[in-house]
C-alpha positions in Angstrom: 17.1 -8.2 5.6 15.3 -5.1 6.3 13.9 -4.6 2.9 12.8 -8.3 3.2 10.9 -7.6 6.2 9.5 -4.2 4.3 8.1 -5.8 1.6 6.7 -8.4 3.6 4.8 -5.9 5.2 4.1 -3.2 2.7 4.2 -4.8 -0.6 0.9 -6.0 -1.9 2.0 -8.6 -4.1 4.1 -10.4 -1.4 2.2 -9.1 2.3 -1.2 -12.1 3.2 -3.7 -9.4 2.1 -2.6 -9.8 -1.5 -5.5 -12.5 -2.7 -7.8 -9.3 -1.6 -9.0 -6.8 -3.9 -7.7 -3.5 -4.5 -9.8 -1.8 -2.5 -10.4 -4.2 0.6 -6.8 -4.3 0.5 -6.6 -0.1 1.0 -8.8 -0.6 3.4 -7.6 -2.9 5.8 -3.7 -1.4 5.3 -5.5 2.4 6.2 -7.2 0.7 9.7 -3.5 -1.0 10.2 -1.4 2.3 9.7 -4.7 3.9 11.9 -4.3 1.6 14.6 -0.2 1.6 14.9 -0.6 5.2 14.7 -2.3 5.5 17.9 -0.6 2.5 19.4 3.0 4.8 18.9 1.1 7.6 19.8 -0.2 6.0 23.3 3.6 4.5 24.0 4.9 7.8 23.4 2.9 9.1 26.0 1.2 12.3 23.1 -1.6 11.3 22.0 -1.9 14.6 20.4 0.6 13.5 17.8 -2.4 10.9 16.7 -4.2 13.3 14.4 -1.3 14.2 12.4 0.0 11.1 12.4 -2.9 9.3 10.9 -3.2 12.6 8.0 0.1 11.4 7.3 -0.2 7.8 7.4 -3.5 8.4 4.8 -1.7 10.2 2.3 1.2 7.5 2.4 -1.3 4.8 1.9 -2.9 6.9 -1.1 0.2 7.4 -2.6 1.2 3.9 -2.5 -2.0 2.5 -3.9 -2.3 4.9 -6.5 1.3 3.9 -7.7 0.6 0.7 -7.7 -3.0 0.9 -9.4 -0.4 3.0 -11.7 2.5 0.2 -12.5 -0.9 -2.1 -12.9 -2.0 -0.4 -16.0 0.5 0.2 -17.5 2.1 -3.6 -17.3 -1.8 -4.4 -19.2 -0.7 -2.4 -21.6 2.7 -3.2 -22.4 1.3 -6.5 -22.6 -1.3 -5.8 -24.9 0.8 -3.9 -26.9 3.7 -6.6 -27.1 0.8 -9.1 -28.5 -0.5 -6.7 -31.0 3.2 -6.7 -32.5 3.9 -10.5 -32.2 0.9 -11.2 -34.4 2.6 -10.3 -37.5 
């Protein structure tokens, strides 16, 4: 159930910003983790913790997206390659 509700969240093929591009998608999950950053930050009572928090929450999102953009290519490609050996 809790990897359900993960991927629901976090997984761009399955979360509502998935008809978006690549990029508006980055975009809108950076000013998400941004803003639940500082709303943790605020119910914590430290919003000191904010700046680090948000350094952390950008490279996460990098990571992700670059993985993914990753996994993209190289499904093309597989692709490609597996109809450039079926023509024979």
């Amino acid at each position: 159930m809790l990897t359900q509700l993960y991927r629901l969240v976090m997984d761009p093929s399955v979360n509502p910003l998935r008809a978006l591009p690549p990029m508006v998608r980055f975009q809108f999950m950076a000013i998400l983790s941004y803003m639940w950053s500082a709303i943790f930050a605020l119910w914590i009572g430290h919003m000191w913790l904010m700046g680090p928090s948000v350094i952390a929450h950008t490279f996460l999102l990098v990571g992700v997206f670059f993985t993914s953009g990753i996994f993209s290519l190289a499904r093309q490609e597989s692709k490609q390659v597996a109809q450039t050996t079926d023509v024979r």
